[in-house]
N, C-alpha and C positions, 0 to 999 in steps of 0.2 A: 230279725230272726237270729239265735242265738246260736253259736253252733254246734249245741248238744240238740237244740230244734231239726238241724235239717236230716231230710229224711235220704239225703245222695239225691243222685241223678238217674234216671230210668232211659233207656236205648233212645229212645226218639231224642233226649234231650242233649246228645255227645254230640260234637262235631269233631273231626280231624285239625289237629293244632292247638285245641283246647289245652292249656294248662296248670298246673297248680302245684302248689308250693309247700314244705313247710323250715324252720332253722332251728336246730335243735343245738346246746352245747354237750359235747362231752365233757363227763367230769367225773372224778374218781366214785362218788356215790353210784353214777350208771353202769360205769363199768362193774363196780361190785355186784349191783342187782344184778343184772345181765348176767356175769359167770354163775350166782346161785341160780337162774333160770334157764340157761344152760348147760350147767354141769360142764364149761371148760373154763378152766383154773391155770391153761397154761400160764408158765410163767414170763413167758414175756407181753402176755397181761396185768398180770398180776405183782411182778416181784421185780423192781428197780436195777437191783444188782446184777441178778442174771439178766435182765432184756439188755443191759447197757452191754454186755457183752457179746450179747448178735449184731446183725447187720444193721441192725435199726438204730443201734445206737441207743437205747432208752426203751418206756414202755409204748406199746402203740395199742389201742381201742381195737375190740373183737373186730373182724370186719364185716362179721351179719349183725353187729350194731350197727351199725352206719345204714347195711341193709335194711335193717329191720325199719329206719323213719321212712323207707319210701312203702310197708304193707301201712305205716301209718297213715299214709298221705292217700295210698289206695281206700284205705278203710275208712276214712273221714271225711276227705275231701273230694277225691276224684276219683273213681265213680264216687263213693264214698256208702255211706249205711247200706247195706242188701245188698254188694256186691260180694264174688267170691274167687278168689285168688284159684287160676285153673293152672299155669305156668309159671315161671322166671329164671330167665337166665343172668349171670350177672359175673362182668370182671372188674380183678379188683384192680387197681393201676397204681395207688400209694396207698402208705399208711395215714392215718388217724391217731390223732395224738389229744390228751387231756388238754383242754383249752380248746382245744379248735372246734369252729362253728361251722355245722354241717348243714349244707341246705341238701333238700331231698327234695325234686323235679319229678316228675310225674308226666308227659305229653303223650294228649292221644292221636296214633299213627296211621289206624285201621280201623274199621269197625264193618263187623259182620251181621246183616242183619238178621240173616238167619237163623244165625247160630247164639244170636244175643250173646255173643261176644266183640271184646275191645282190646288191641294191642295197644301197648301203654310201652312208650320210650321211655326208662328207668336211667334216673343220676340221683351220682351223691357229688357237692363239689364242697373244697374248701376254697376259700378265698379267690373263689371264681376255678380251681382249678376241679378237674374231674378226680377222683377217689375212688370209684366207683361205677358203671353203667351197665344196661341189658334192656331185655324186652319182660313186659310180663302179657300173659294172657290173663283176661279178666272177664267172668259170666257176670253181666249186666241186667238187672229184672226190666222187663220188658213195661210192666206197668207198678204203681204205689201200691202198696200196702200198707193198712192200716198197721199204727204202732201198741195196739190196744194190748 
């Protein structure tokens, strides 16, 4: 199965600890796209000279790009198709910088059956360290639906 095939995971099929992955690089094309899909342009995204003169030292990656590969990981992978992003919280702990390879973690922590909801431990790491982390609340379809 291909994984434009899979259709996600439905409630019964989660378990607590399940996990999933993705690694994405940053690199100056993302960050371009990103600030026109965002509409932030700051400059210690975008402009060398000034960012080298913050605390950063250089440019450093939006930090809801970073966030954004773990709704990818939600939306693809884990649950993944037919789920819907209900929460998330998220801190940032370092910058992200062009070059560096972001993995986006995903673990499920909770699961509500009731409420066909799933709390989801949220990371971003680089080079094994954290970047990123939080919870997200995620509504889970109880059963498949057709893709027709």
């Amino acid at each position: 199965m291909s994984e434009t095939d899979f259709q996600g995971y439905i409630l019964d099929e989660l378990s607590v600890g399940q996990t999933e992955a993705l690694v994405r690089e940053i690199t100056e094309d993302r960050i371009q796209r990103f600030a026109e899909a965002s509409d932030d342009f700051n400059p210690v995204h975008m402009d060398e000279a000034y960012a080298s003169r913050t605390a950063y030292r250089g440019r450093i990656a939006h930090g809801l790009l970073s966030a954004s590969f773990v709704s990818a990981v939600v939306g693809t992978r884990l649950p993944g198709p037919g789920s819907i992003y209900l929460q998330q919280t998220v801190a940032f702990h370092k910058p992200v910088r062009i070059g560096d390879q972001v993995t986006a973690r995903v673990t499920v922590i909770d699961i509500d059956q009731a409420s066909a909801r799933v709390t989801l431990k949220t990371e971003c790491l680089v080079d094994g360290e954290p970047v990123l982390d939080g919870e997200a609340v995620i509504r889970v379809p109880r059963k498949r639906r057709n893709r027709d």
